[in-house]
FILO-71694 format. One record per atom (N, C-alpha, C, O): atom name; x, y, z. Coordinates in nm, 2 decimals. Layout:
> tornu; px; py; pz
> CA; X; Y; Z
...
% end
This chain:
> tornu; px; py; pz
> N; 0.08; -0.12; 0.00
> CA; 0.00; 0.00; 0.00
> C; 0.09; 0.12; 0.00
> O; 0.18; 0.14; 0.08
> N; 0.05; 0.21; -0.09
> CA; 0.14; 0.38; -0.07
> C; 0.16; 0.39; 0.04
> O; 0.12; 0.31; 0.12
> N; 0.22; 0.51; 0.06
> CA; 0.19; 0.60; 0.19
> C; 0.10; 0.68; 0.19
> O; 0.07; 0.73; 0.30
> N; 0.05; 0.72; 0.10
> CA; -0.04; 0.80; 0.12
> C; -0.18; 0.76; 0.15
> O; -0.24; 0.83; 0.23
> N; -0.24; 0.66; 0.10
> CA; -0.29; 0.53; 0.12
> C; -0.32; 0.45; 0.29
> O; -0.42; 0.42; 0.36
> N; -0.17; 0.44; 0.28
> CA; -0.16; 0.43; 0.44
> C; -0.19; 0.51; 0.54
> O; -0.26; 0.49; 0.64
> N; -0.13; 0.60; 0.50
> CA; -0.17; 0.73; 0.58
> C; -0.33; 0.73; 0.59
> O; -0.39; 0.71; 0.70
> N; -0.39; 0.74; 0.50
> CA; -0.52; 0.78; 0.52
> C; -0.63; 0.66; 0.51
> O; -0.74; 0.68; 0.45
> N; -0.61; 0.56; 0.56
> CA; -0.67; 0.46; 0.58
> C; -0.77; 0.50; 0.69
> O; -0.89; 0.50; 0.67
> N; -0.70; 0.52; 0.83
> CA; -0.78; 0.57; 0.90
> C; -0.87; 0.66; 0.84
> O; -0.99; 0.62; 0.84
> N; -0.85; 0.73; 0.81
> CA; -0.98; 0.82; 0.77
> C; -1.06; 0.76; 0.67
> O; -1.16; 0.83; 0.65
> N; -1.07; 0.67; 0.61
> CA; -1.15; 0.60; 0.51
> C; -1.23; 0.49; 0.63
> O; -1.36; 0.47; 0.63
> N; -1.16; 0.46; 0.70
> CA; -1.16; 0.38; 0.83
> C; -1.33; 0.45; 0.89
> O; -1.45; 0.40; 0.89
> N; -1.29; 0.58; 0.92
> CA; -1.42; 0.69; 0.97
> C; -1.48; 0.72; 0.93
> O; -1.56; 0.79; 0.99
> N; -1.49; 0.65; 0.73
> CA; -1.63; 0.72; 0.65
> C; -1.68; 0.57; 0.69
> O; -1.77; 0.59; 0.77
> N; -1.67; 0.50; 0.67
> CA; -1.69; 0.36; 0.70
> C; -1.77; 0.34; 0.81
> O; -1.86; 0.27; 0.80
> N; -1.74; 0.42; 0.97
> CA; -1.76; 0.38; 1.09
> C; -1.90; 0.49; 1.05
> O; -2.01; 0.44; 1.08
> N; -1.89; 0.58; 1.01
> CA; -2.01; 0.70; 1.00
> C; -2.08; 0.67; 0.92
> O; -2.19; 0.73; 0.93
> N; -2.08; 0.60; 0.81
> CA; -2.19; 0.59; 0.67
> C; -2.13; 0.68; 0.62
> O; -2.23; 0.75; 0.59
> N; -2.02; 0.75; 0.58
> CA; -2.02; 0.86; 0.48
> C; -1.95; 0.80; 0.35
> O; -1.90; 0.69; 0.33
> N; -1.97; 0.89; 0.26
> CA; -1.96; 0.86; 0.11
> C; -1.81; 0.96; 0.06
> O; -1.73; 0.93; -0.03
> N; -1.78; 1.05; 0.13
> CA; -1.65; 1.13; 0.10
> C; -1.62; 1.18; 0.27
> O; -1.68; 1.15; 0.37
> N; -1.48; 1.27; 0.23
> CA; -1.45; 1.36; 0.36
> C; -1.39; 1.43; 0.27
> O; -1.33; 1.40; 0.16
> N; -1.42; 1.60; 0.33
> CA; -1.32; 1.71; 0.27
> C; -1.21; 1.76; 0.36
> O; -1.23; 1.82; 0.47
> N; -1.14; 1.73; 0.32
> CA; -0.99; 1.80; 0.41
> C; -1.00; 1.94; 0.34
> O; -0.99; 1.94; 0.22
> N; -1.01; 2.08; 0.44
> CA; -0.99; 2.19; 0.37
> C; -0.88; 2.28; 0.50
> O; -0.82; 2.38; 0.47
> N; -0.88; 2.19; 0.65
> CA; -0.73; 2.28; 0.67
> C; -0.59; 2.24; 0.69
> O; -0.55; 2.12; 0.71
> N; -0.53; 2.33; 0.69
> CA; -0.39; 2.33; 0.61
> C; -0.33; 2.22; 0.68
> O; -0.31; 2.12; 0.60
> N; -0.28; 2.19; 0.80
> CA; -0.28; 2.13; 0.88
> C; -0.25; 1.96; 0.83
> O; -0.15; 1.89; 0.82
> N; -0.46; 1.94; 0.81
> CA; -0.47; 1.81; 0.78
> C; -0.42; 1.79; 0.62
> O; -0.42; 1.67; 0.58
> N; -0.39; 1.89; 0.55
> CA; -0.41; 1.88; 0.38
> C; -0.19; 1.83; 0.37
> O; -0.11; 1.76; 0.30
> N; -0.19; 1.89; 0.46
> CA; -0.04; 1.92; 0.46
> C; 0.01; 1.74; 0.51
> O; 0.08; 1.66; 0.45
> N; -0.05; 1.73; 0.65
> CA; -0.03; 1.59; 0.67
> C; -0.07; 1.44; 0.57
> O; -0.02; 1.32; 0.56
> N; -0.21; 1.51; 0.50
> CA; -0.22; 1.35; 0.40
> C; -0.15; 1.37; 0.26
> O; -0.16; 1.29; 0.17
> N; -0.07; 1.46; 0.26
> CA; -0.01; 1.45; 0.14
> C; 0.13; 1.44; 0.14
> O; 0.21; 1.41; 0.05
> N; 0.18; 1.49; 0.31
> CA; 0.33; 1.47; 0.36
> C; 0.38; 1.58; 0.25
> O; 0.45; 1.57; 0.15
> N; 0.32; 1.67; 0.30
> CA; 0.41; 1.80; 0.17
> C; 0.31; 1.93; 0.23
> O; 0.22; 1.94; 0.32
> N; 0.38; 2.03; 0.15
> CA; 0.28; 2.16; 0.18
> C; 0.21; 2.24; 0.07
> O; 0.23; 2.28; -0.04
> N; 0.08; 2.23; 0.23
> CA; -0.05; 2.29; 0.20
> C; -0.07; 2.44; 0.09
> O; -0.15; 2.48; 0.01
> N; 0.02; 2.48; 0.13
> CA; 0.02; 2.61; 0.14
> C; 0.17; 2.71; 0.04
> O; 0.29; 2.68; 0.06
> N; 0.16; 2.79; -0.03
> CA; 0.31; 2.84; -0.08
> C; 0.32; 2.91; 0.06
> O; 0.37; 2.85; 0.16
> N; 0.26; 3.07; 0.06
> CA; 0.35; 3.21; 0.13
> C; 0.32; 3.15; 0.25
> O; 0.21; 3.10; 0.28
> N; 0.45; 3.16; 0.35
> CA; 0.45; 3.11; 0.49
> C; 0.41; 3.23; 0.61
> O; 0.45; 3.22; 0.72
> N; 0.31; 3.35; 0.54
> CA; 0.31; 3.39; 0.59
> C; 0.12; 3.39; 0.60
> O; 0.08; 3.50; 0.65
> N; 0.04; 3.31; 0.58
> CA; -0.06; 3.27; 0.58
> C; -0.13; 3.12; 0.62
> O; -0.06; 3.02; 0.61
> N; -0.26; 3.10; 0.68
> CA; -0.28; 2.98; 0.71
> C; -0.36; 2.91; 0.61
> O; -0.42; 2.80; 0.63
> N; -0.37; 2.98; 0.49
> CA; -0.50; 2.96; 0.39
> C; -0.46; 2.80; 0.26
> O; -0.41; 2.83; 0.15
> N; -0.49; 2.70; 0.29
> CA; -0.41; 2.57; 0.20
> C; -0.46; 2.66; 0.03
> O; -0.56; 2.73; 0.02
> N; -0.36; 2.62; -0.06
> CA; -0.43; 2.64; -0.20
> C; -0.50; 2.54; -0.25
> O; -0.55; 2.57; -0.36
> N; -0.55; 2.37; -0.19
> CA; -0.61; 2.32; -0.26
> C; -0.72; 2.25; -0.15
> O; -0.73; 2.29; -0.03
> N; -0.78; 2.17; -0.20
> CA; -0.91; 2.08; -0.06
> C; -0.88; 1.96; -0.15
> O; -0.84; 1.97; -0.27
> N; -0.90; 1.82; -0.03
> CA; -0.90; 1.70; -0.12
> C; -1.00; 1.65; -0.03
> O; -1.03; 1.67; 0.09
> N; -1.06; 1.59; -0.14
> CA; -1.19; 1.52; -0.15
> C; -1.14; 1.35; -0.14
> O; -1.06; 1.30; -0.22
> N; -1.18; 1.29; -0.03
> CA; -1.12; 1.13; -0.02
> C; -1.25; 1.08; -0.02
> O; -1.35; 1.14; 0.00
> N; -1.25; 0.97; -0.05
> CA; -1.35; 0.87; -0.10
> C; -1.27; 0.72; -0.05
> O; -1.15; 0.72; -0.02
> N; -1.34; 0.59; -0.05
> CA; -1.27; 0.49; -0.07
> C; -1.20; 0.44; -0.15
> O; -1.15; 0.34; -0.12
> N; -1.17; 0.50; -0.29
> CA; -1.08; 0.46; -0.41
> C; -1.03; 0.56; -0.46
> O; -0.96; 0.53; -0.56
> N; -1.04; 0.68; -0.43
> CA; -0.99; 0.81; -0.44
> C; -0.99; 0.90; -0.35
> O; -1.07; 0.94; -0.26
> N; -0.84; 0.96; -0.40
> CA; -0.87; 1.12; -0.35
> C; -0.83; 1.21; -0.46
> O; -0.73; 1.19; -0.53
> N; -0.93; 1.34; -0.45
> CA; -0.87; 1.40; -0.55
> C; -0.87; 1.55; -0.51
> O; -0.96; 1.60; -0.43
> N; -0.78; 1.62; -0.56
> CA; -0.73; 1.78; -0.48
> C; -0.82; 1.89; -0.64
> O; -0.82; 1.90; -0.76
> N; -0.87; 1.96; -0.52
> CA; -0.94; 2.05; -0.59
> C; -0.86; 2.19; -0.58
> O; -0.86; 2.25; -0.48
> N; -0.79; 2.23; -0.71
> CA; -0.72; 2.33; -0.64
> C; -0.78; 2.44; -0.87
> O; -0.86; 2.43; -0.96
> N; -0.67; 2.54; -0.81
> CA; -0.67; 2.64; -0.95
> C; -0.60; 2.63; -1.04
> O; -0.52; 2.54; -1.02
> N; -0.58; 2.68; -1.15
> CA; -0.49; 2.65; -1.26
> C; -0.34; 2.65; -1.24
> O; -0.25; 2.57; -1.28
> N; -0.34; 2.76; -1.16
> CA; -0.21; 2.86; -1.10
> C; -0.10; 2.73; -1.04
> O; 0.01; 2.70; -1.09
> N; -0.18; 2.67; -0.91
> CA; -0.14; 2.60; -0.83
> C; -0.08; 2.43; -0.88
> O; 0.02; 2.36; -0.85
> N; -0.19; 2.40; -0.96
> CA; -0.20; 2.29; -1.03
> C; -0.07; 2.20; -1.05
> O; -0.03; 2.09; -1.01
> N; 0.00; 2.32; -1.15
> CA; 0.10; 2.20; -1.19
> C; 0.27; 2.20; -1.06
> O; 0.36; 2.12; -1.04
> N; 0.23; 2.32; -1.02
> CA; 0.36; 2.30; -0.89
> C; 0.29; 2.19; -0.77
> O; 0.37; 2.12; -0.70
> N; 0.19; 2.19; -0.77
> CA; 0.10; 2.07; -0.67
> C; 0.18; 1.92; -0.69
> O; 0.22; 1.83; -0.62
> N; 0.15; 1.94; -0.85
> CA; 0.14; 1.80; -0.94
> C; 0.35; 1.75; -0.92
> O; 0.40; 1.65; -0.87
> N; 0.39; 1.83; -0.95
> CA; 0.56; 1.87; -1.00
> C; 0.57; 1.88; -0.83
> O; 0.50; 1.77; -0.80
> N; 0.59; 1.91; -0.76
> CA; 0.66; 1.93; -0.65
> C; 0.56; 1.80; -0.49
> O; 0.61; 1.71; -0.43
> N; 0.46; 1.85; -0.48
> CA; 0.40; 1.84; -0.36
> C; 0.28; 1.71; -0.34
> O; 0.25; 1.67; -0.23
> N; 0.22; 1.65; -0.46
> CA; 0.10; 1.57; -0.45
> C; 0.19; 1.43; -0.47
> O; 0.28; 1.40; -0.54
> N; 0.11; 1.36; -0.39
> CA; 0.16; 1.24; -0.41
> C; 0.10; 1.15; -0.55
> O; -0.03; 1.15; -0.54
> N; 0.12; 1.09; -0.65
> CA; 0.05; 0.99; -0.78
> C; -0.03; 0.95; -0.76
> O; -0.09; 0.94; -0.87
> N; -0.12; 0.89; -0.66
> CA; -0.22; 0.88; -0.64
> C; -0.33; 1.00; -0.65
> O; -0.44; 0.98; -0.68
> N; -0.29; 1.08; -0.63
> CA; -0.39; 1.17; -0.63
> C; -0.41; 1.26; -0.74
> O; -0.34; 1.35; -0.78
> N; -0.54; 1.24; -0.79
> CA; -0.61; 1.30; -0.90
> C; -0.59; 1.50; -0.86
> O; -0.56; 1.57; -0.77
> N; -0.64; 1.53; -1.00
> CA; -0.61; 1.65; -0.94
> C; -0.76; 1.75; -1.09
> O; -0.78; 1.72; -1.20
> N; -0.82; 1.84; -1.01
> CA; -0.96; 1.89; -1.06
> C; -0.91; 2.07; -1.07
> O; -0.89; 2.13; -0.97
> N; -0.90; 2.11; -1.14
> CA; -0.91; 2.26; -1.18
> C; -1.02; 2.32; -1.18
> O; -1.13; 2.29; -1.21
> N; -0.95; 2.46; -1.09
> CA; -1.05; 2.60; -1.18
> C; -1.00; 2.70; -1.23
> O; -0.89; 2.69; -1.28
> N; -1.06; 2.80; -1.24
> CA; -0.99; 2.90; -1.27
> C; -0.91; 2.99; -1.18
> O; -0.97; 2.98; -1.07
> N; -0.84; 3.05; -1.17
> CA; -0.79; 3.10; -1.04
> C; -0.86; 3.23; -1.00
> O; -0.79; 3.30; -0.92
> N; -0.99; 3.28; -1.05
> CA; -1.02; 3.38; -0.99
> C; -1.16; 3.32; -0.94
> O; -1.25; 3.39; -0.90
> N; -1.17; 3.17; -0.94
> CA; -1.28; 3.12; -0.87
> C; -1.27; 3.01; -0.76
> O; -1.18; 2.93; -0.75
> N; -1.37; 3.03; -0.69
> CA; -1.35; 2.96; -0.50
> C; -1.37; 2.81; -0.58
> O; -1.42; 2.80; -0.69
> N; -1.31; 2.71; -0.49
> CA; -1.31; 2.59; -0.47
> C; -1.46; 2.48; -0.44
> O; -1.50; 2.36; -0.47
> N; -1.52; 2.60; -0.34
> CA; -1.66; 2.56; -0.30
> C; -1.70; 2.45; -0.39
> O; -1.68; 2.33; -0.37
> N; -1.76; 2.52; -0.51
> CA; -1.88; 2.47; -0.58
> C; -1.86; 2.32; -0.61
> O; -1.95; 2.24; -0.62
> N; -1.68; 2.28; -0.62
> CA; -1.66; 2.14; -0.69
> C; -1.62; 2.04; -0.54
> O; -1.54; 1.96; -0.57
> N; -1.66; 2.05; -0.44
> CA; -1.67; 1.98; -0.31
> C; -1.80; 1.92; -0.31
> O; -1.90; 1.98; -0.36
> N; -1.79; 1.82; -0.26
> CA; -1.94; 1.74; -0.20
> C; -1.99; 1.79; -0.12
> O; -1.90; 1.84; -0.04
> N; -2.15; 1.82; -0.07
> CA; -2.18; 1.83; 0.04
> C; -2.29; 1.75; 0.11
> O; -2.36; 1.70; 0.03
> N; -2.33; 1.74; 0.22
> CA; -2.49; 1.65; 0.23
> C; -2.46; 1.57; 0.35
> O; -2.35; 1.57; 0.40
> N; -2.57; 1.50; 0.41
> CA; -2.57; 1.41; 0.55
> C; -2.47; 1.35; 0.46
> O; -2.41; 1.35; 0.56
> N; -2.40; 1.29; 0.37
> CA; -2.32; 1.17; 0.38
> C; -2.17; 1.22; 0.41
> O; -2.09; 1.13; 0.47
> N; -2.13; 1.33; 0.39
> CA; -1.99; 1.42; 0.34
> C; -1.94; 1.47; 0.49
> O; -2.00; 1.54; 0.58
> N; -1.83; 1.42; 0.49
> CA; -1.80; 1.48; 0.65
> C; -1.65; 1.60; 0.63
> O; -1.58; 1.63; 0.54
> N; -1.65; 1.62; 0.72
> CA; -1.50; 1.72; 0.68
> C; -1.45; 1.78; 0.79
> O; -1.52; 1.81; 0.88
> N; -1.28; 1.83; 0.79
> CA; -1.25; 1.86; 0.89
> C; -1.28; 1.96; 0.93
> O; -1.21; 1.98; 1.03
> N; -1.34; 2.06; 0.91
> CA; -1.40; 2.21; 0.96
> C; -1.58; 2.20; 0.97
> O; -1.66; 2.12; 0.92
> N; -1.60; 2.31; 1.05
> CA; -1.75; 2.30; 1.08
> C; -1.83; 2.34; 0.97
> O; -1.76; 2.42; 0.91
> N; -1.95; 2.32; 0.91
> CA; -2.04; 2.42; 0.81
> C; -2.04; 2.36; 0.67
> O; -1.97; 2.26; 0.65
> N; -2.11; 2.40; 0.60
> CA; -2.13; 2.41; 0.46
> C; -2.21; 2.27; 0.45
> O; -2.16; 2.18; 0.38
> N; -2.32; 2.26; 0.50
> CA; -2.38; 2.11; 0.49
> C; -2.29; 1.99; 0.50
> O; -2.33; 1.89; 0.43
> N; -2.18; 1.97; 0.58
> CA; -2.13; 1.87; 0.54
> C; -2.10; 1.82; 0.76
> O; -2.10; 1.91; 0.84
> N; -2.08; 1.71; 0.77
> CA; -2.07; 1.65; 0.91
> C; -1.93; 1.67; 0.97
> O; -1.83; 1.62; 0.93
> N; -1.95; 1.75; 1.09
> CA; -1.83; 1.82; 1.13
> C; -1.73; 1.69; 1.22
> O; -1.76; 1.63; 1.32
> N; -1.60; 1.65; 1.13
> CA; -1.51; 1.54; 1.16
> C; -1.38; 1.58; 1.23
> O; -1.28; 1.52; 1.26
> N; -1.42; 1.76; 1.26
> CA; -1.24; 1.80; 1.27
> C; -1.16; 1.73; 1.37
> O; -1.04; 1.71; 1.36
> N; -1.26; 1.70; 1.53
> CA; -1.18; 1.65; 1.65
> C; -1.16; 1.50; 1.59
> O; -1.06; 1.48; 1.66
> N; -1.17; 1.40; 1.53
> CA; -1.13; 1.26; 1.47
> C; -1.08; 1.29; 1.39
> O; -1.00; 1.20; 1.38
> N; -1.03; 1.40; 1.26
> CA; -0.95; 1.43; 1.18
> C; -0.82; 1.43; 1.26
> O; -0.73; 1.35; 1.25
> N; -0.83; 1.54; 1.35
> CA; -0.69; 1.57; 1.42
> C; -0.63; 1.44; 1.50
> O; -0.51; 1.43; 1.54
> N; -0.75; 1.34; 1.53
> CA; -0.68; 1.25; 1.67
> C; -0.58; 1.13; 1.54
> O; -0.48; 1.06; 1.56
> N; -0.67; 1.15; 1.41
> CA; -0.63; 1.09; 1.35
> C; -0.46; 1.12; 1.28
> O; -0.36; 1.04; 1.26
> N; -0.48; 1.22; 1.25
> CA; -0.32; 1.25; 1.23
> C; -0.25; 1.29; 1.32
> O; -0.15; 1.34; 1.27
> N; -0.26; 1.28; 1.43
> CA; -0.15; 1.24; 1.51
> C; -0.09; 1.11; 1.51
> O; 0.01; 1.08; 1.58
> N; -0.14; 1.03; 1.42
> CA; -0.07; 0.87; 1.47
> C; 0.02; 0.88; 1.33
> O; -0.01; 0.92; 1.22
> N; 0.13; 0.84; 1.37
> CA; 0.22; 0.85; 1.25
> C; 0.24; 0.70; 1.21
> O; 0.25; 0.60; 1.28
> N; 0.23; 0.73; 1.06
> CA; 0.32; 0.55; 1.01
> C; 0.51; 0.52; 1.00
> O; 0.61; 0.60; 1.01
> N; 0.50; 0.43; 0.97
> CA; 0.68; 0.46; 0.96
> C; 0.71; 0.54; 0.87
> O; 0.76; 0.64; 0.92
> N; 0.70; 0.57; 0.73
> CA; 0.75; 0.67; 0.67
> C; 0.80; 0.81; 0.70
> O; 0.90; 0.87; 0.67
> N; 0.65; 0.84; 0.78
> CA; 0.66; 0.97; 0.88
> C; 0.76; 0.96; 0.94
> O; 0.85; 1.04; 0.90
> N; 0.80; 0.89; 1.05
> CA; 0.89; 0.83; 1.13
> C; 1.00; 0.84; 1.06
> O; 1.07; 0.90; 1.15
> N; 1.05; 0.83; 1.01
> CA; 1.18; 0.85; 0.91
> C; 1.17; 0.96; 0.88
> O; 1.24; 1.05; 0.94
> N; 1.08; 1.01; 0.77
> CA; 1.10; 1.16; 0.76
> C; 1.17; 1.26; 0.86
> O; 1.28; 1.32; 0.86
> N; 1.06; 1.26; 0.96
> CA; 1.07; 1.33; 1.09
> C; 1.23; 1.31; 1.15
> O; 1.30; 1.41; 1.18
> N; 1.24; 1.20; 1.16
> CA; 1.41; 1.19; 1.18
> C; 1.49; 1.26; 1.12
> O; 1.56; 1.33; 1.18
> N; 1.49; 1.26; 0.99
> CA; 1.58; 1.31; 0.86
> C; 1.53; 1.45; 0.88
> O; 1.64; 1.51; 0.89
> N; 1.43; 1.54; 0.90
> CA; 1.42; 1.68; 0.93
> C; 1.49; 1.72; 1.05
> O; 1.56; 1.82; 1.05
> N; 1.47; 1.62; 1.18
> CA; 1.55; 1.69; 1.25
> C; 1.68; 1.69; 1.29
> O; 1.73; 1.76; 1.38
> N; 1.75; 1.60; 1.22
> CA; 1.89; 1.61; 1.21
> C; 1.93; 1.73; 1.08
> O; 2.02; 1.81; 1.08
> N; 1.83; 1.71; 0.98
> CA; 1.89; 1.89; 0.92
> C; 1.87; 2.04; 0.98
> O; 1.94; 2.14; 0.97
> N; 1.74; 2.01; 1.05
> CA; 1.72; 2.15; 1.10
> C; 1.84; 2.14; 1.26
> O; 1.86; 2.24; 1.33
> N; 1.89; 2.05; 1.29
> CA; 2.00; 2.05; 1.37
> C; 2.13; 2.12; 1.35
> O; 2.18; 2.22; 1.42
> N; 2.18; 2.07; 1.24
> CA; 2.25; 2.09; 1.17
> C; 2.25; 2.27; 1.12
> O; 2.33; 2.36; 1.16
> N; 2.15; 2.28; 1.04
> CA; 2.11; 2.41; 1.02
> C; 2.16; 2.52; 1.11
> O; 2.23; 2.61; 1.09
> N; 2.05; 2.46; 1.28
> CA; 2.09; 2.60; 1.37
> C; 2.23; 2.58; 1.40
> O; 2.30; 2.68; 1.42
> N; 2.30; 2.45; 1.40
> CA; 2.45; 2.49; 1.43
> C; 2.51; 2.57; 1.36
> O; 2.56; 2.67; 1.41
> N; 2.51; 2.55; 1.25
> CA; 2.54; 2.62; 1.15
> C; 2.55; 2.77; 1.15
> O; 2.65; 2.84; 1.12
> N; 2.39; 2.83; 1.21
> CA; 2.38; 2.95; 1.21
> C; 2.44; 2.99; 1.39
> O; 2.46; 3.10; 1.43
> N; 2.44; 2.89; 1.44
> CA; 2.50; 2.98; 1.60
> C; 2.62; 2.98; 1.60
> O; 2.67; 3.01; 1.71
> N; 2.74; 2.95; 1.49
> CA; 2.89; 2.95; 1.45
> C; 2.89; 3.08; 1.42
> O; 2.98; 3.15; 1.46
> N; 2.76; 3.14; 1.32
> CA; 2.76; 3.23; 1.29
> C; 2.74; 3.42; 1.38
> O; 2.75; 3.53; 1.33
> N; 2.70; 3.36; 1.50
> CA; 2.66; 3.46; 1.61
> C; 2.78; 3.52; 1.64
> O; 2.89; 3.45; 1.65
> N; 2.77; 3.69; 1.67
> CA; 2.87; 3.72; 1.71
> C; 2.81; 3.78; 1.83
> O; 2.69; 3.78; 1.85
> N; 2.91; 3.85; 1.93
> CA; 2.82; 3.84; 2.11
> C; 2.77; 4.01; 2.04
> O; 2.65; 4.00; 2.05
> N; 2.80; 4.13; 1.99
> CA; 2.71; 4.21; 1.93
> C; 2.60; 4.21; 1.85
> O; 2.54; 4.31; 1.82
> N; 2.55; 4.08; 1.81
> CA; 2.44; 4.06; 1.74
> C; 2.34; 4.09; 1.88
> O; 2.35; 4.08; 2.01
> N; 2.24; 4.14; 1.75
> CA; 2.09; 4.18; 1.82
> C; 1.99; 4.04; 1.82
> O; 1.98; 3.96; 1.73
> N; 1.93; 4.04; 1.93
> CA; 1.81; 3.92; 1.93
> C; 1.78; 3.94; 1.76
> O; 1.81; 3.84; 1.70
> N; 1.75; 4.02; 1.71
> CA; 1.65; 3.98; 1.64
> C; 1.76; 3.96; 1.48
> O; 1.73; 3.91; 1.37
> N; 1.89; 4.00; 1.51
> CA; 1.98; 3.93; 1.38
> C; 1.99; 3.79; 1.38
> O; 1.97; 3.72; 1.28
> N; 2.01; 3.74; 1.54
> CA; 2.02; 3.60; 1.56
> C; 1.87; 3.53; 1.49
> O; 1.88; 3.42; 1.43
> N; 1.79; 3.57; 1.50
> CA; 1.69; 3.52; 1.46
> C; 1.69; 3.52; 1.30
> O; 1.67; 3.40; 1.26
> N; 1.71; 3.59; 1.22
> CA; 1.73; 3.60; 1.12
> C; 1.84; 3.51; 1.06
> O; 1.83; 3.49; 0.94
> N; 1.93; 3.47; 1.12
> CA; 2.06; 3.40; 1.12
> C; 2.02; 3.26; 1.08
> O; 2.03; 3.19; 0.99
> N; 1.92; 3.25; 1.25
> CA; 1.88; 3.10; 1.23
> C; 1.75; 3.08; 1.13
> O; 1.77; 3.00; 1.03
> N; 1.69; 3.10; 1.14
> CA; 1.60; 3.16; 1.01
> C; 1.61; 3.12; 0.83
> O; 1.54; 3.06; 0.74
> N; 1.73; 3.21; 0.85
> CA; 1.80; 3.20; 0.70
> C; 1.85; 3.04; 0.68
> O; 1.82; 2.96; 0.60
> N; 1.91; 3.03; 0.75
> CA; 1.96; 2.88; 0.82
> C; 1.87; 2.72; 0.77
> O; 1.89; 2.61; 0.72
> N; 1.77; 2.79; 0.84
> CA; 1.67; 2.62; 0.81
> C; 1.59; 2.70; 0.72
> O; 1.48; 2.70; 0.78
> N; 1.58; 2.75; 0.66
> CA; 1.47; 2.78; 0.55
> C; 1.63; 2.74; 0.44
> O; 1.63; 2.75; 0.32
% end
């Protein structure tokens, strides 16, 4: 089985336990953990650029033209299908909604799953587990790197920038 697959078994696990027919993942959060990539470009927002729609034999990411092919090229895993709009239109309209559709945020006709979303991605599979290893030995690495770089005249807030520059 993928990892991605894996990963979201549980959650297929919970349309299953509820009678539902889909789940919409629309925050960044959960969008970021089932695809093990990110939700989101500018890191200075919490807004994901795409929603995935999971089903038992699919998932597929509803995102804009814009976003599409860096999603596809950089960030989505092969399994996952991928649905266009245009980029000066919302995502809404091509989401499921109804007693069967559950999703991790409250509203829009659809069955509010966010506290089982979240218990659910906390549980990690091994891939994660490795990942997670391999980040924090770079971001280790990283701040050493930048606290070689401190001199005792630096300002809090150069240091910060140092380390910053560092792991980004």
């Amino acid at each position: 089985m993928s990892a991605i697959n894996l990963r979201i078994q549980p959650v297929r696990d919970l349309m299953r336990e509820k009678g539902l027919e889909a789940i919409v993942l629309r925050r960044n959060p959960n969008l970021a953990w089932a695809i093990a990539g990110r939700a989101h470009v500018p890191t200075t927002i919490d807004a994901a650029c795409f929603d995935l729609i999971i089903t038992q034999d699919s998932v597929t990411a509803i995102t804009n033209v814009v976003e599409a092919p860096r999603l596809i090229a950089e960030e989505l895993p092969t399994e996952v299908s991928v649905k266009t709009i245009k980029w000066s239109e919302g995502r809404d309209p091509l989401l499921p909604t109804g007693a069967k559709v559950g999703s991790d945020q409250p509203g829009a006709d659809r069955i509010d799953l966010g506290v089982e979303v979240e218990m659910i991605r906390a549980s990690l599979i091994e891939s994660d587990l490795a990942r997670f290893k391999e980040i924090c030995v770079d971001a280790a690495v990283a701040l050493g790197n930048a606290m070689k770089q401190v001199e005792s005249t630096d300002r809090e807030i150069d240091v910060a920038g140092l380390i910053t520059h560092s792991l980004w």
